[in-house]
C-alpha positions in Angstrom: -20.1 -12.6 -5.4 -20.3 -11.4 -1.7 -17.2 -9.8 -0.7 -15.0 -11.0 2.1 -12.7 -10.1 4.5 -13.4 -6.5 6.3 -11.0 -6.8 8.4 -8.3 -7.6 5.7 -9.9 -4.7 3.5 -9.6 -2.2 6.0 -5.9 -2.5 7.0 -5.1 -2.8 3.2 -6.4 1.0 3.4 -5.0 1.5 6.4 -2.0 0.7 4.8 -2.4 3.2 1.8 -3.8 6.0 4.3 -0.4 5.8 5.9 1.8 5.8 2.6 0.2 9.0 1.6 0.6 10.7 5.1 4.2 9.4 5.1 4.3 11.5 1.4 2.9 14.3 2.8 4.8 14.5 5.9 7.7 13.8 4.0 6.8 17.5 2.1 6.4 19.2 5.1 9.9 18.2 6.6 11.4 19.4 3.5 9.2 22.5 3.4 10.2 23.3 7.1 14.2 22.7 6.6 14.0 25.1 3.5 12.1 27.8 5.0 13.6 27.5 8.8 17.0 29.6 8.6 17.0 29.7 12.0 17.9 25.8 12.2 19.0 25.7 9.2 21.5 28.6 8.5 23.4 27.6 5.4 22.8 25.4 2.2 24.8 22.7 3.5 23.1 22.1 6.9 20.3 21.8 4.7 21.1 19.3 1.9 21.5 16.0 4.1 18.6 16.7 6.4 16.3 17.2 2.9 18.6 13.8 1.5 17.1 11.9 4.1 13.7 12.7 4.6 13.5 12.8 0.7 15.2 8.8 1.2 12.9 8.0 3.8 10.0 9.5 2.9 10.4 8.3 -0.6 11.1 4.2 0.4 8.3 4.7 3.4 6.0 6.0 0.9 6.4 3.0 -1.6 6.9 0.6 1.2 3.4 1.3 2.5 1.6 1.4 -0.4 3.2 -1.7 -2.0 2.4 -3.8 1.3 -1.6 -2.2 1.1 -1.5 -3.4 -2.5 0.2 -6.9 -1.7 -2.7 -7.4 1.1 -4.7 -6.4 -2.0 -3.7 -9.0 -4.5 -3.6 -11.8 -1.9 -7.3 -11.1 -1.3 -7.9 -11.2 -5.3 -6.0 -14.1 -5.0 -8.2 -16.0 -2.6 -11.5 -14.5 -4.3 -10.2 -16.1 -8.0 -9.5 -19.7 -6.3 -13.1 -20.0 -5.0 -15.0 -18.7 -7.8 -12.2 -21.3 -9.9 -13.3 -24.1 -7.0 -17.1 -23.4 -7.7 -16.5 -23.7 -11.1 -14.8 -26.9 -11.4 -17.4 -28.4 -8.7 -20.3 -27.3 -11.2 -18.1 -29.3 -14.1 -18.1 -32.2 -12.2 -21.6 -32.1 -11.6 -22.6 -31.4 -15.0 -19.9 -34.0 -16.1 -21.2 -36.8 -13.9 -24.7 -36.3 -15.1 -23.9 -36.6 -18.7 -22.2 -39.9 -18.0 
């Protein structure tokens, strides 16, 4: 079956190109508040600037990737329901001839 929608495809993995950079930047703020001691001088300056990129990072992560892999099902979605239409056409047909 020819596949469809390029366009759709392409900002479903747009989608999931953004959840893993949002993972890995989420790494590198944590990295940089645990190895800065100028910014960060004690343990407890620390702990809610890692909290919330962790938090964010975390629900931006899954956020992405579970609105690349919605785009994703709704395309599956639309892809099943033709091939069911053609199906059910080629019923009929076969159907009607038989009668």
């Amino acid at each position: 079956m020819k596949r469809r929608f390029l366009a759709v495809r392409i900002v479903s993995i747009i989608f999931k190109i953004l959840g893993v950079l949002a993972f890995i930047s989420m790494i590198g703020a944590i990295a940089y508040v645990l190895i800065s001691a100028d910014a960060f001088p004690t343990m407890a300056a620390k702990l809610p600037v890692i909290g919330g990129a962790l938090g964010t990072g975390l629900v931006g992560t899954i956020l992405l990737f579970a609105i690349g892999q919605f785009i994703d099902l709704l395309m599956a979605l639309e892809t099943n329901t033709r091939a069911q239409v053609a199906m059910l056409q080629r019923m009929g047909k076969v159907m009607k001839e038989r009668l």
